[in-house]
Each structure stands twice: as C-alpha cells, then as structure tokens.
LUMDOFI-950794 format. One record per residue (C-alpha): residue number from 0; residue in three letters; chain; x, y, z. Coordinates in nm, 4 decimals. Each point is the difference from the previous one (the first is absolute). Layout:
! LUMDOFI-950794
   n res chain        u        v        w
 NUM ala     A        X        Y        Z
...
This chain:
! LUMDOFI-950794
   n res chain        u        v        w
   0 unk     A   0.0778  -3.9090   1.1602
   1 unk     A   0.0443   0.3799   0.0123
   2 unk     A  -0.3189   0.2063   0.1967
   3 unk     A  -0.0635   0.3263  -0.0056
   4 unk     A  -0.0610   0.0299   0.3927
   5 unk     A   0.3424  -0.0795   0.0649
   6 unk     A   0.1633   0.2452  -0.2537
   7 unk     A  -0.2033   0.2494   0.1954
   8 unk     A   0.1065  -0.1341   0.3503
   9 unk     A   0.3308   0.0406  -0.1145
  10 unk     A   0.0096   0.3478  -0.1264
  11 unk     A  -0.2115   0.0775   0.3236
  12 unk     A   0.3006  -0.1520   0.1642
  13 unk     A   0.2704   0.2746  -0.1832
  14 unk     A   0.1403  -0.2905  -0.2079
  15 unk     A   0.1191   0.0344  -0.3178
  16 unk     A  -0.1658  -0.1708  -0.2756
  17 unk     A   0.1137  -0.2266  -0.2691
  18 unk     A  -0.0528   0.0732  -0.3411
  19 unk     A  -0.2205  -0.3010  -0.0556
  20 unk     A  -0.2168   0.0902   0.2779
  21 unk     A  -0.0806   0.3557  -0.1710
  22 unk     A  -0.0477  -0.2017  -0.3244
  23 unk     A  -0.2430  -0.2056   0.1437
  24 unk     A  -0.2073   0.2463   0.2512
  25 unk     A   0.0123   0.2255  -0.3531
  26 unk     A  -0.1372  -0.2571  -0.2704
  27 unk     A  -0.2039  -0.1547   0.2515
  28 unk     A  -0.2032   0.3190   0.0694
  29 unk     A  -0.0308   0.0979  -0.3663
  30 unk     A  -0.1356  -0.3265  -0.0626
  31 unk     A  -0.2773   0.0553   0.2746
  32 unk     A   0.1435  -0.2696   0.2203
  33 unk     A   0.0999   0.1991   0.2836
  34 unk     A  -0.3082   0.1878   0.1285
  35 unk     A  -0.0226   0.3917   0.0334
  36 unk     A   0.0417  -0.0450   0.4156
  37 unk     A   0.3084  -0.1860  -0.0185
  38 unk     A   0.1627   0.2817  -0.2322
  39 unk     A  -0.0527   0.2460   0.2074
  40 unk     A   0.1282  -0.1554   0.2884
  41 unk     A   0.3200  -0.0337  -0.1995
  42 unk     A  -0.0005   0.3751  -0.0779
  43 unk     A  -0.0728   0.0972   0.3622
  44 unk     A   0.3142  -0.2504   0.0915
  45 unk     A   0.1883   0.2081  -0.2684
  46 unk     A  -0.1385   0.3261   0.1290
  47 unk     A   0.1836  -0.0640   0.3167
  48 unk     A   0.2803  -0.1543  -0.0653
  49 unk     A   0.1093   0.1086  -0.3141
  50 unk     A   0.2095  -0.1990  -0.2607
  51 unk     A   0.4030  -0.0755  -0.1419
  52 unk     A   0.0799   0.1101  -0.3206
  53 unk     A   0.0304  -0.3643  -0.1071
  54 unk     A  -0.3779  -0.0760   0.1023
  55 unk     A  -0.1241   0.3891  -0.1640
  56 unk     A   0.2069  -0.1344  -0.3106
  57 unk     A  -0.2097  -0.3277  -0.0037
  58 unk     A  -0.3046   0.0907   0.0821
  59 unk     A  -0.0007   0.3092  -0.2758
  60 unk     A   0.1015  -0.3089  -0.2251
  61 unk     A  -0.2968  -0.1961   0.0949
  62 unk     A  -0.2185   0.2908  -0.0787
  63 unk     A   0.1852   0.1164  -0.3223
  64 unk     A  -0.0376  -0.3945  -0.1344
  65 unk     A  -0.3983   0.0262   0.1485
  66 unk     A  -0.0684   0.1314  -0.3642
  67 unk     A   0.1336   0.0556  -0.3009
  68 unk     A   0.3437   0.1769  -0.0696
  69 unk     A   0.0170   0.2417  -0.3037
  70 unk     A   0.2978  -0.1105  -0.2146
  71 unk     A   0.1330   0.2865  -0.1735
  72 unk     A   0.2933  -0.1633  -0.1266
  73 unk     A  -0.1008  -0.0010  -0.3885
  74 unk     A  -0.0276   0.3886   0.0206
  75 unk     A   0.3291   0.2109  -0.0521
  76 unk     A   0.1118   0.2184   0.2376
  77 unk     A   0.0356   0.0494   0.3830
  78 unk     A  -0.3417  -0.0107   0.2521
  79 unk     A  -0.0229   0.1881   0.2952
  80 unk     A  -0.3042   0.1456   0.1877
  81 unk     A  -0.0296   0.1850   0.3019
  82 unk     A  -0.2319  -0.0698   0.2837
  83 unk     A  -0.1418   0.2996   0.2423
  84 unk     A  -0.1568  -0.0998   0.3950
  85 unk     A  -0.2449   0.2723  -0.0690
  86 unk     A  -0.0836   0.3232   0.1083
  87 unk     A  -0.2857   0.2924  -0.0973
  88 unk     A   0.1017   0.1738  -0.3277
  89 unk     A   0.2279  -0.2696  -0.0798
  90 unk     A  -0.0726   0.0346  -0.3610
  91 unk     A   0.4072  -0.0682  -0.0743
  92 unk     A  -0.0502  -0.3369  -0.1932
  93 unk     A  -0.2173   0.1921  -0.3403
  94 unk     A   0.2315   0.2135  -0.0757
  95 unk     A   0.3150  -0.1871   0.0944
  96 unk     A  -0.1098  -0.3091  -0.1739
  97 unk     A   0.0399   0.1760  -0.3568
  98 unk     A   0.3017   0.1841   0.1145
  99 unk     A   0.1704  -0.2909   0.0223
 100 unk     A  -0.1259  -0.2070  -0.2785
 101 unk     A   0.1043   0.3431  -0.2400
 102 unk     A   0.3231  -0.0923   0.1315
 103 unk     A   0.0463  -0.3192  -0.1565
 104 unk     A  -0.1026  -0.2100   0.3069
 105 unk     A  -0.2730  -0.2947   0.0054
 106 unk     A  -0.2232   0.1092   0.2797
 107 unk     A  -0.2771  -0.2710   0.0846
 108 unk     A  -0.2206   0.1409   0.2794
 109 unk     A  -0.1996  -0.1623   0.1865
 110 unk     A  -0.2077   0.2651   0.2127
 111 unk     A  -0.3158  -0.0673   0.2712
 112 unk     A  -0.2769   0.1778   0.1343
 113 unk     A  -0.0671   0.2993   0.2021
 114 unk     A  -0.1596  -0.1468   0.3800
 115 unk     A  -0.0128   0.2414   0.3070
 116 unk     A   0.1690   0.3171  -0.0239
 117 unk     A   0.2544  -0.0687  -0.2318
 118 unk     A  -0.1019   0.0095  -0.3908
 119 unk     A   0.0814  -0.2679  -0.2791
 120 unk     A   0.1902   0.0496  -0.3104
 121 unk     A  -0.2782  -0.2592  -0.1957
 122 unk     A  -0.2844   0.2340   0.1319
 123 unk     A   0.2260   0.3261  -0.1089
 124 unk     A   0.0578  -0.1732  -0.3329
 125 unk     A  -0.3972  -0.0907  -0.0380
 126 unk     A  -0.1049   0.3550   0.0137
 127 unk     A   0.0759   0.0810  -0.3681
 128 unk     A  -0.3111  -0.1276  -0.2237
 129 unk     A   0.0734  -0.3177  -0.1232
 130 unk     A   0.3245  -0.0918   0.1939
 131 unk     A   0.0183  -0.4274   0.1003
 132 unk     A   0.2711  -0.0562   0.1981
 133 unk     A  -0.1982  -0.3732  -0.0242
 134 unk     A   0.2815  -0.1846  -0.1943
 135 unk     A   0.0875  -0.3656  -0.0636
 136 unk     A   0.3463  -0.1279   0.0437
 137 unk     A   0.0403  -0.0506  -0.3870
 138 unk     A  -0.1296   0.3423  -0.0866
 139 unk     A   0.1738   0.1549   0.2991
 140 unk     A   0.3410  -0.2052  -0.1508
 141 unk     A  -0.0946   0.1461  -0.4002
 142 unk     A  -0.0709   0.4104   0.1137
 143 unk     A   0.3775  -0.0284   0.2158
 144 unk     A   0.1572  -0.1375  -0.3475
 145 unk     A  -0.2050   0.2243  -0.2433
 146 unk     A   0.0632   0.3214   0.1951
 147 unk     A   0.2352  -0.0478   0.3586
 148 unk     A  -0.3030   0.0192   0.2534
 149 unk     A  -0.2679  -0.1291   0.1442
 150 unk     A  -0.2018   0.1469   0.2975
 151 unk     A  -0.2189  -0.3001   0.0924
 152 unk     A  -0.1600  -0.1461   0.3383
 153 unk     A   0.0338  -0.3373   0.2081
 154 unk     A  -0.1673  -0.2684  -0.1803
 155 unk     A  -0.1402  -0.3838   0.1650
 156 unk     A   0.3100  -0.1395  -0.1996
 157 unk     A   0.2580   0.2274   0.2117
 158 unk     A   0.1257  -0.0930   0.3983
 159 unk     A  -0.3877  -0.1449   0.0442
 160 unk     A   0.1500  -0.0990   0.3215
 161 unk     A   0.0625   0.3848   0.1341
 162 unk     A  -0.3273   0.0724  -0.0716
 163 unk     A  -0.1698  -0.2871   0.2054
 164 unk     A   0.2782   0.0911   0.2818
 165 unk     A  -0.0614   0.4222  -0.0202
 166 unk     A  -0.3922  -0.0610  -0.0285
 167 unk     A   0.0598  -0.2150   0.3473
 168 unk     A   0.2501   0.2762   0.1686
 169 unk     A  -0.2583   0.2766  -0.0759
 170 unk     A  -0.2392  -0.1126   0.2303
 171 unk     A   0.2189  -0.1848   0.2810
 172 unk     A   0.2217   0.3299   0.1068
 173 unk     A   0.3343  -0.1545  -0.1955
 174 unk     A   0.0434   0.2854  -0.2806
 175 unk     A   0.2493   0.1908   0.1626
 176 unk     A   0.2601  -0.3123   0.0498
 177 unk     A   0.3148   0.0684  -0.1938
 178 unk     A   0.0762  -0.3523  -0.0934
 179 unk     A  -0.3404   0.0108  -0.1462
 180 unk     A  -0.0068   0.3203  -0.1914
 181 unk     A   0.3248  -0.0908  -0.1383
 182 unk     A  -0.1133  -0.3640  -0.1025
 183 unk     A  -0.2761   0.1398  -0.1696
 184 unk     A   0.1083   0.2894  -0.2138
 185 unk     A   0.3002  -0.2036  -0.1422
 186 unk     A  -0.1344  -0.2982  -0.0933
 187 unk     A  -0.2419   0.2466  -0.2163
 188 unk     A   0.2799   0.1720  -0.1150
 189 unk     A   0.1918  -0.2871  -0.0438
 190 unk     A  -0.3082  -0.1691  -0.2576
 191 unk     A   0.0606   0.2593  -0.2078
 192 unk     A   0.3780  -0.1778  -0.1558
 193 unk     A   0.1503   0.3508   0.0638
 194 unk     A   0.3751   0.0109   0.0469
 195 unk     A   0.0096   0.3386   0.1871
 196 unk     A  -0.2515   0.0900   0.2715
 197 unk     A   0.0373   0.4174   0.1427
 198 unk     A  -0.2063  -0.0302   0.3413
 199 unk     A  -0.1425   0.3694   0.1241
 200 unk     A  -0.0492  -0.0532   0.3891
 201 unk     A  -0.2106   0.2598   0.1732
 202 unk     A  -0.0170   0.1103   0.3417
 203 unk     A  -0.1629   0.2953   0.1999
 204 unk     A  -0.3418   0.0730   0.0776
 205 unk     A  -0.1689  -0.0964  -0.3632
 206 unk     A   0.1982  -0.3132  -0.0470
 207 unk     A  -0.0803  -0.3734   0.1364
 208 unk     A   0.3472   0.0306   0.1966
 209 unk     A  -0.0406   0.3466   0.2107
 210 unk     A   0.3803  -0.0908   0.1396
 211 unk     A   0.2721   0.0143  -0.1815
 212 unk     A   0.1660  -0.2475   0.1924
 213 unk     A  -0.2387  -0.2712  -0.1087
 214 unk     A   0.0126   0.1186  -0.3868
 215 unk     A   0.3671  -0.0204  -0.0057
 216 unk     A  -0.0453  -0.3935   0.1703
 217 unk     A  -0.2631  -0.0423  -0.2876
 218 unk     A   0.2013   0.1040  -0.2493
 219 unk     A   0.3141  -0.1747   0.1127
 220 unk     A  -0.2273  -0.2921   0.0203
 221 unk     A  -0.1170   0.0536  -0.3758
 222 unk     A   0.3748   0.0599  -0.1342
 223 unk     A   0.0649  -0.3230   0.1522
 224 unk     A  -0.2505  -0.2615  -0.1029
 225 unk     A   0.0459   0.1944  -0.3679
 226 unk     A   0.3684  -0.0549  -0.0062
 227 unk     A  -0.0326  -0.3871   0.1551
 228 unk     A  -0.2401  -0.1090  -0.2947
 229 unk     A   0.2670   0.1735  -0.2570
 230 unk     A  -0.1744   0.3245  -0.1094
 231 unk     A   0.1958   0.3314   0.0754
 232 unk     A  -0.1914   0.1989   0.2708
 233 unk     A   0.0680   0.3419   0.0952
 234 unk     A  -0.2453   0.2301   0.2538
 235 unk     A  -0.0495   0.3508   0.0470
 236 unk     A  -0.2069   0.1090   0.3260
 237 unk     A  -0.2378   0.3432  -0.0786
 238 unk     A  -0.1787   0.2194   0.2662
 239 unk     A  -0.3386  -0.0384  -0.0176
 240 unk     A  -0.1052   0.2750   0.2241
 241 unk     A  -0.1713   0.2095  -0.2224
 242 unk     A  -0.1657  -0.0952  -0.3188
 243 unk     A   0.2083  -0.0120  -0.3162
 244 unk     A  -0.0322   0.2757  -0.2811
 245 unk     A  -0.3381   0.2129   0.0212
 246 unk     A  -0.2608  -0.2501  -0.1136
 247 unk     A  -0.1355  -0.3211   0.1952
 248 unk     A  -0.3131  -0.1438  -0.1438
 249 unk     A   0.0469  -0.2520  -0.2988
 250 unk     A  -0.1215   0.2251  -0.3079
 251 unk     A   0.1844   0.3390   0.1934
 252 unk     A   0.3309  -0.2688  -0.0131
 253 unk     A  -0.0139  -0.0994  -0.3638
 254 unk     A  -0.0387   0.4303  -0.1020
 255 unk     A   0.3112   0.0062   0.2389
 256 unk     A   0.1593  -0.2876  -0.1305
 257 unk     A  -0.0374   0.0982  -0.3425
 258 unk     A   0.1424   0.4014   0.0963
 259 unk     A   0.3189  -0.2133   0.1467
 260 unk     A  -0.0110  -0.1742  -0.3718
 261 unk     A   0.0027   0.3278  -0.1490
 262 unk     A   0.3023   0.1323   0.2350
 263 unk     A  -0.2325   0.2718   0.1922
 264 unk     A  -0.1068  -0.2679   0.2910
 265 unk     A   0.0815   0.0532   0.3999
 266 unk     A   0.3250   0.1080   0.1021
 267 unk     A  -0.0108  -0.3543   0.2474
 268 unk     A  -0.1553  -0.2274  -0.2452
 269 unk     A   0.2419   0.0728  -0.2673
 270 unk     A   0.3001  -0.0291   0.2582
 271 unk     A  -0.1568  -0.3887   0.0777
 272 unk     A  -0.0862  -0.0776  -0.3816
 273 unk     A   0.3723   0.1310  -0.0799
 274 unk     A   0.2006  -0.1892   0.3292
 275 unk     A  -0.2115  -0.3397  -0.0811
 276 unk     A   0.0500  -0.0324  -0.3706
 277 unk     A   0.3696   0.0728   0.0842
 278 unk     A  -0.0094  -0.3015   0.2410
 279 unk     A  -0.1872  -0.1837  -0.2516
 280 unk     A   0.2546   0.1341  -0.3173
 281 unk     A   0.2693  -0.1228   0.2534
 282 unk     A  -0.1150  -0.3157   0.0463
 283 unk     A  -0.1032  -0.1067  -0.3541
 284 unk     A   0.4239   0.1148  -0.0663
 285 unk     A  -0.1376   0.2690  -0.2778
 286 unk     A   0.2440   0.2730   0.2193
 287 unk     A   0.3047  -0.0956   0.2314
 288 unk     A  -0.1199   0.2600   0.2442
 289 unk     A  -0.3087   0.1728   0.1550
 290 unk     A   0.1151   0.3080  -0.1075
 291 unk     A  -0.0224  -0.0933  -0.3639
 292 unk     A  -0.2960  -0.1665   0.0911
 293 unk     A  -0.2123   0.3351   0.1106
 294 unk     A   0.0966   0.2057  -0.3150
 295 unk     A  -0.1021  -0.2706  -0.2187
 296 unk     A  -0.3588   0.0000   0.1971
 297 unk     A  -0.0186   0.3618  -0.0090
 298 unk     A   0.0810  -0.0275  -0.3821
 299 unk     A  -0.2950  -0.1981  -0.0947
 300 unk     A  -0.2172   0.2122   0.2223
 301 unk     A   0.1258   0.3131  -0.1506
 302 unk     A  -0.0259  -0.0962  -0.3619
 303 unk     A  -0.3348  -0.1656  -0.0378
 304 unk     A   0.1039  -0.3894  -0.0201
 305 unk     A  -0.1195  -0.0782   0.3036
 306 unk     A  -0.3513   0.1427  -0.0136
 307 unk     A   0.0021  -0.1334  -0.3792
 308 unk     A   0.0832  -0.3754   0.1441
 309 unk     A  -0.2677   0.0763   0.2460
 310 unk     A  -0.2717   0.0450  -0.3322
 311 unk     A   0.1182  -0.3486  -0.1182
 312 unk     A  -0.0614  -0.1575   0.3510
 313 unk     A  -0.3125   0.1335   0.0358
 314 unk     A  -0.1423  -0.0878  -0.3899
 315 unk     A   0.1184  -0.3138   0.0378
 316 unk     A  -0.1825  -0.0254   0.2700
 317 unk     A  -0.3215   0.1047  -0.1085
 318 unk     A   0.0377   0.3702   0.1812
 319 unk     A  -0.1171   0.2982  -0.1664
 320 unk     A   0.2863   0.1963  -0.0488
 321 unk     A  -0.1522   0.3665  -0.0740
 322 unk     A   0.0157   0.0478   0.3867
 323 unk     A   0.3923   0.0857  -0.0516
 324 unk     A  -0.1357   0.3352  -0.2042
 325 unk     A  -0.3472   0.0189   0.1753
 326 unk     A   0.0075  -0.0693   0.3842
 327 unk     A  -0.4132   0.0993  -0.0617
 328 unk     A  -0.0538  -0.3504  -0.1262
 329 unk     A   0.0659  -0.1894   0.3593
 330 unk     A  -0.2231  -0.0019   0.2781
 331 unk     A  -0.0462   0.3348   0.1457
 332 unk     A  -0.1407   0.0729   0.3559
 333 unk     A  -0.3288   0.2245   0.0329
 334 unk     A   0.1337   0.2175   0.2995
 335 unk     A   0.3083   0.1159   0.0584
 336 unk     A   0.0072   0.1811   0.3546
 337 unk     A   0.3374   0.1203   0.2253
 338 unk     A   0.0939  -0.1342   0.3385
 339 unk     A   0.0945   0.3357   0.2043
 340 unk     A   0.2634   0.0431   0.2317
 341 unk     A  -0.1695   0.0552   0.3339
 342 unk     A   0.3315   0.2175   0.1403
 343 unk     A   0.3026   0.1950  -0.1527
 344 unk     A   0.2994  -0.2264   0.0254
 345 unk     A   0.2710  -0.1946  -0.1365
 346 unk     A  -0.1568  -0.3817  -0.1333
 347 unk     A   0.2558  -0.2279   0.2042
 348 unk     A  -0.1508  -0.3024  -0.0641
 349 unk     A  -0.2831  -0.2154  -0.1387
 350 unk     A  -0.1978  -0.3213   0.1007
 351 unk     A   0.0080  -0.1118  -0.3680
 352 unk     A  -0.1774  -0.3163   0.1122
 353 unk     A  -0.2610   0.2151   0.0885
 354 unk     A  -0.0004   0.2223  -0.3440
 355 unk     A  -0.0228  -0.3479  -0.1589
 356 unk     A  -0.3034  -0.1646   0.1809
 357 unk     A  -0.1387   0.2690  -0.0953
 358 unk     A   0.0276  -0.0139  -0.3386
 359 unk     A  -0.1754  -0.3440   0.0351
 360 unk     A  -0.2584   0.1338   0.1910
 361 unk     A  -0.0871   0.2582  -0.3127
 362 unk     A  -0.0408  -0.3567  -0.1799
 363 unk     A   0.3744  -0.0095  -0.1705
 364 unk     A   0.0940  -0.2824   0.1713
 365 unk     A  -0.1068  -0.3695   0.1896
 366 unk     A  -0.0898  -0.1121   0.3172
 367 unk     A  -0.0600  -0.3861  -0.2003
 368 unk     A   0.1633  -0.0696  -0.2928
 369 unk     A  -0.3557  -0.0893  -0.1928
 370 unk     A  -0.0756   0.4327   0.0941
 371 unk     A  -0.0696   0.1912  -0.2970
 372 unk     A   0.2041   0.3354   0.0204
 373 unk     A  -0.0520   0.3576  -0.1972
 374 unk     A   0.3248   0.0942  -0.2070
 375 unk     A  -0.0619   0.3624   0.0304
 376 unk     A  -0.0313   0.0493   0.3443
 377 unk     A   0.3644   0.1248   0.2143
 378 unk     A   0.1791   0.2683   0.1062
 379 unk     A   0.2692   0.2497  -0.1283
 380 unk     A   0.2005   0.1238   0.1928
 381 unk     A   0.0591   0.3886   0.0616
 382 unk     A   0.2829   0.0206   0.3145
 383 unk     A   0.2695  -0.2315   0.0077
 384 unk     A   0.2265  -0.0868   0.4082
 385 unk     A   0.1916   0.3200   0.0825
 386 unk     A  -0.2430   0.2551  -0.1857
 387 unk     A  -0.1118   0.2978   0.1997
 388 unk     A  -0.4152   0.0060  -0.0294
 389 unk     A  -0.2255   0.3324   0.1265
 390 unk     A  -0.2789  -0.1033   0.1663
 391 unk     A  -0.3152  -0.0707  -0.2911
 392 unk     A   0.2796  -0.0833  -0.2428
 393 unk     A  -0.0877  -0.3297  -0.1994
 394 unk     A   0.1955  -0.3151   0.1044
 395 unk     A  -0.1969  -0.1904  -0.2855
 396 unk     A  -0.2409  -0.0353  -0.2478
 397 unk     A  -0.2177  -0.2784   0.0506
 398 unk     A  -0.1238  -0.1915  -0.3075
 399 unk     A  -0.3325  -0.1218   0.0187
 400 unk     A  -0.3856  -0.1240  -0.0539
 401 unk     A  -0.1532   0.0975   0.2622
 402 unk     A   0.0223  -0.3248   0.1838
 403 unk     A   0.1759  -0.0042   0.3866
 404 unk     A   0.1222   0.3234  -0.1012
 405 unk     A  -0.0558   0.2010   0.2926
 406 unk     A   0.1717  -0.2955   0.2256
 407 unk     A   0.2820  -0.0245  -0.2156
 408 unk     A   0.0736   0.3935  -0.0289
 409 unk     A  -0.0176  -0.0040   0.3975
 410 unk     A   0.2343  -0.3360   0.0132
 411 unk     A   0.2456   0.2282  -0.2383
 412 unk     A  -0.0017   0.2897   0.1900
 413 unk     A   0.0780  -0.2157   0.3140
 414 unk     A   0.2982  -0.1420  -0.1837
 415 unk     A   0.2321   0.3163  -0.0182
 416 unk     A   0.1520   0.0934   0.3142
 417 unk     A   0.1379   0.3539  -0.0038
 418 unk     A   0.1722   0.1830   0.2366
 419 unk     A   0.2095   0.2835   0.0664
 420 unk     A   0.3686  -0.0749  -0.0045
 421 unk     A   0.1098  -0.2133  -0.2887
 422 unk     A   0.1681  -0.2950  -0.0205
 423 unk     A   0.2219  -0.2237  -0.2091
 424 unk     A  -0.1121  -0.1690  -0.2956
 425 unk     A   0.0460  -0.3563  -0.0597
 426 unk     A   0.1919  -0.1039  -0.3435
 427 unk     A  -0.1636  -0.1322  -0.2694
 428 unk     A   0.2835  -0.2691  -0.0611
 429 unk     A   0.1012  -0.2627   0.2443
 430 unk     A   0.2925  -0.2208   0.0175
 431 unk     A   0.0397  -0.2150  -0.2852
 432 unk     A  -0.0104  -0.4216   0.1265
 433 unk     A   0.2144  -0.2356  -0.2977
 434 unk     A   0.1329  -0.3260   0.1074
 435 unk     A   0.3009   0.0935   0.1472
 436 unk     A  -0.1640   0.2416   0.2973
 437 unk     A  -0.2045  -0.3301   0.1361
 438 unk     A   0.1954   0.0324   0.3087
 439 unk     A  -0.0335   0.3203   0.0554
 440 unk     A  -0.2047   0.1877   0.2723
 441 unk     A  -0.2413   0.3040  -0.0624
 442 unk     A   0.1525   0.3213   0.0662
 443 unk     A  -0.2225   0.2993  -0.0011
C-alpha cells in the first residue's frame, strides 16, 4: 500500500520519484485524502531538492488530469496561447490576444488575477462596463469557434489540483521553487488543449525572478515539460526593470491597450505585442519565419483588424465596446497629482517592485485575493531609465482617490534612483529558450 509519508521521505531524501508515486500523492490530495500538512511537507522537500524532468513531466500530468482538459479538436485551425510570469504594466496579453486571432490563429486564453504588485489581465479586462471574463468551458469552446478568441479565467473544472497546491505554497514560503512555478503554470496552460504555448519570462526588479539566471532556468524548465507532454514550447525572457509602456493601473492599461490596437501605443509595448505574436504566428506554422511573422502583426495593428477582432471579443463577452472611441466611459481617478524629481540627474534605475506595491496601496491591487480593488487608480509614467530629469521635473502622475495617496506618492518618489553619470540600459528582449537550447547555460 502506497503512503504519502514515504513519497515525502523520499523526495526529502533527493530521490527521484516514480510516476505512480506523483499520480498517487496528486489524486490523493485532490480528493482530500492527504491532509494540507502533509502537502506542504512535500513542497518544502521539493523546495530543496528540486526535481528531474521525468518527475516535473509527471507531476504537471497529475495536475493537468486534476480537472478537466479542453478538447479543441472539433474546431479548425491551429491553438496557441502565450503565458506571461508577470510584471507591472504587463498589459501585453489585450492587445496581443486579438493580434493574433486577426491573424488567422485560435487563441484560447486563459488569464488570472492581479495579487501583490503585479496586476492581472482578468482584473484589466473587468474594467470596461460589462466585461465577464466568467466563462464556462462550453461557452468558452463556442466564442473560440464563432470568432478565434476567448479571454477567459481559471475555472473549478481546470488543474483543481494547482490550485489546492498554490493556495498551500502561498502561505508555507514555497512560491519561489522553480519546479513548482513551472508545474503550476503548465498544467494551466496545458488544460487549455492548445498546441502552441509562447512563454514571456520576466526578470529584474518588477518581476517574480529579479535574476536572470533563475528566469532563464525557469524558462528552460517550462520549454521542457511543454515539449515532453507534446506541445511546441518556445520562451522569450523580457526586462522587467521598469514598467512597460506609460500606463499601469487596470483602466490606464486597457486606454493603452486599445492606443497599441489603434497602432499609436508605446514604443516597448508594441515591440512585445509585435515579437510575441511572431513567436505565436511561428508556432501555429501561419509564416516559416519570425520575420514574416512581425510584419504580419504589425499589419493587423496598422490596418484596424486587430482592434476590430478586439470589438468582437469584447461583445461577445458582454463588454461595452464604446470605450474603443470614448476612453471617458471607464473608470476614471478623481486626482491626478505628479511625483517630482527631488535632484537633476540621469534616471538609472527603478525599484519597479516598489512603483507596483504602490499601486496596490492606492487600492489597484490585492494583498488577499477576496480584496476589492479600484480600476482607476495607477500611475503614468512621465521619465523613462536613461532620461535626464531637472530637479521638480515630474517622474509621474499618480492616479488616484484620495486613498493612501500621500504614502504611495512618497513610496514612488523613493523608487527612482537618479544620479549623475549615466549608465547602460538594459534590453528589452532577452534570449529566446526553444527546445533545442535546454542545455544551454545563461550568458549575460
């Protein structure tokens, strides 16, 4: 008879596991057999001494087969979706999502929530009146054959197992494991039935991973359980060291979101929308080469099919579209106030983890994920690294009503460190991780 304590004892150990033994601590748990304790003990054994590609293959399997699978087979066409690790103004998925799907590409997304200081595509979404990003499987399965995309959230039905196992890790110090992180956004991903997956990894000081060591081992470790289970996998690592484009705040992201649409958004934002659908053109085999792939996104962007694909989306699902003409008709802030440099100098870097707490302290974002947040509160950004600033020049405009707002502005201020002598700016665009660099070290 096969007991939990002595799977644990023997990943404590640094033994591998079998496959039957992930099976079994898996189903067991998501049945409510194996008690919350005994879980985490398992993670913390995991925490420390990591996991083979065999067992992270098998135990994303257990997860992905926790819940239901979304079978897209009946539906024409190639599915792929991309997947970002998070970051503050990392609004990429709303306009990219349409890009895509204007391309000819099924693009089921499956998006979460904004918690801490990074925000969440659902929450983004939910700002325009009306929006539900509260879909069923079979209505989810009927908008991505009526019109190419969905942009949906996690439902009980999908990997009920990750959330039991995340819920656990949140409160036992085992979020930042790799094995886990990995585990847990692909058998999400996975649910979904795509056949394509593009995987954004961040790094810097806004992003989960702050080393870009450790986002290249995530996203090697990604690329790999995604190619073992038989869906292509390809990973691009971004800088997350400032915020991306102007706006962060989840109404101030949909305006932006909708100006990339329109082909007048961010000079970064665009470049990320633009590089990702190419991945994502790539891998659904609608162009040969990622060159192809960029002009085609650029295209749609350009001539209006994306930011019309983006009006079906949204009155499909319930959304009142008028915001696309009428940005006055989301939620709009009461104060608006700037955050002034405190000395003339060149802005060489930013805590961006900082800029984003403080968004959530304004009340844009969640400490628990039952908080309530305010769409209209954020920031905009008025300097960007590498800009000279006088002294009194605004860094940013805070968004907001009134509450914190004082603590956040001096939080902000605190954020930008600017000195005298400038120095290099980090690239936008990392390397790119596909199947065949697995064995590859990071090299700066």
């Amino acid at each position: 008879m096969m007991r939990a304590l002595d799977v644990i004892i023997k990943k404590r150990n640094g033994n591998i596991l079998a496959d039957s033994e992930i099976k079994f601590l898996i189903s067991e748990f998501t049945k409510g057999s194996i008690p919350d304790y005994q879980m985490a003990a398992f993670a913390m054994a995991v925490f420390f001494k990591s996991m083979s590609g065999s067992e992270l293959s098998a135990l994303t399997t257990a997860m992905l087969h926790s819940g239901s699978i979304i079978d897209l087979s009946s539906i024409p066409g190639v599915s792929v979706d991309k997947h970002s690790t998070g970051g503050v103004g990392d609004k990429i998925s709303i306009p990219l999502a349409p890009a895509v799907a204007a391309c000819g590409v099924l693009v089921p997304m499956i998006s979460g929530r904004g918690l801490g200081h990074t925000g969440g595509t659902l929450d983004k979404l939910e700002s325009i009146p009306g929006f539900s990003t509260n879909v069923t499987i079979q209505q989810f399965k009927k908008q991505l054959s009526d019109i190419g995309c969905c942009l949906g959230g996690q439902t009980d039905e999908i990997a009920p197992a990750d959330k039991k196992l995340y819920a656990l890790r949140d409160v036992t110090g085992t979020v930042e494991c790799i094995p886990l992180i990995a585990s847990s956004i692909m058998s999400k991903k996975l649910a979904e039935g795509i056949q394509g997956l593009v995987l954004d990894v961040k790094y810097g000081s806004g992003a989960f991973m702050r080393d870009p060591k450790d986002a290249y081992l995530l996203a090697q470790t990604m690329v790999d359980i995604g190619t073992r289970m038989g869906t292509q996998t390809v990973a691009r690592l971004t800088c997350m060291e400032q915020p991306i484009g102007i706006m962060a705040g989840n109404s101030l992201e949909i305006c932006e979101s909708i100006d990339v649409l329109k082909g007048i958004g961010p000079k970064d934002t665009t470049e990320l929308v633009v590089e990702l659908g190419a991945e994502m053109l790539l891998l659904s085999k609608k162009v040969s080469n990622l060159e192809d792939g960029r002009a085609q996104i650029q295209t749609v962007l350009q001539n209006g099919q994306a930011l019309q694909k983006f009006i079906q989306i949204g009155e499909a699902q319930g959304g009142d579209m008028c915001i696309v003409d009428d940005y006055r008709l989301l939620s709009h802030s009461r104060f608006q106030k700037p955050v002034l440099a405190s000395k003339a100098g060149f802005v060489n870097s930013m805590d961006t983890y900082m800029l984003g707490t403080a968004i959530a302290v304004l009340g844009g974002g969640r400490e628990k994920t039952a908080d309530t947040i305010d769409p209209s509160v954020g920031t905009e950004m008025q300097t960007r690294l590498g800009d000279y600033v006088e002294k009194g020049q605004p860094l940013c405009i805070v968004h907001s009503s009134g509450k914190n707002e004082e603590q956040a502005m001096n939080q902000i201020q605190k954020s930008f460190y600017i000195s005298t002598e400038k120095t290099p700016i980090p690239s936008l665009l990392g390397p790119r991780i596909t199947y065949q660099d697995l064995s590859k070290e990071f090299h700066d």
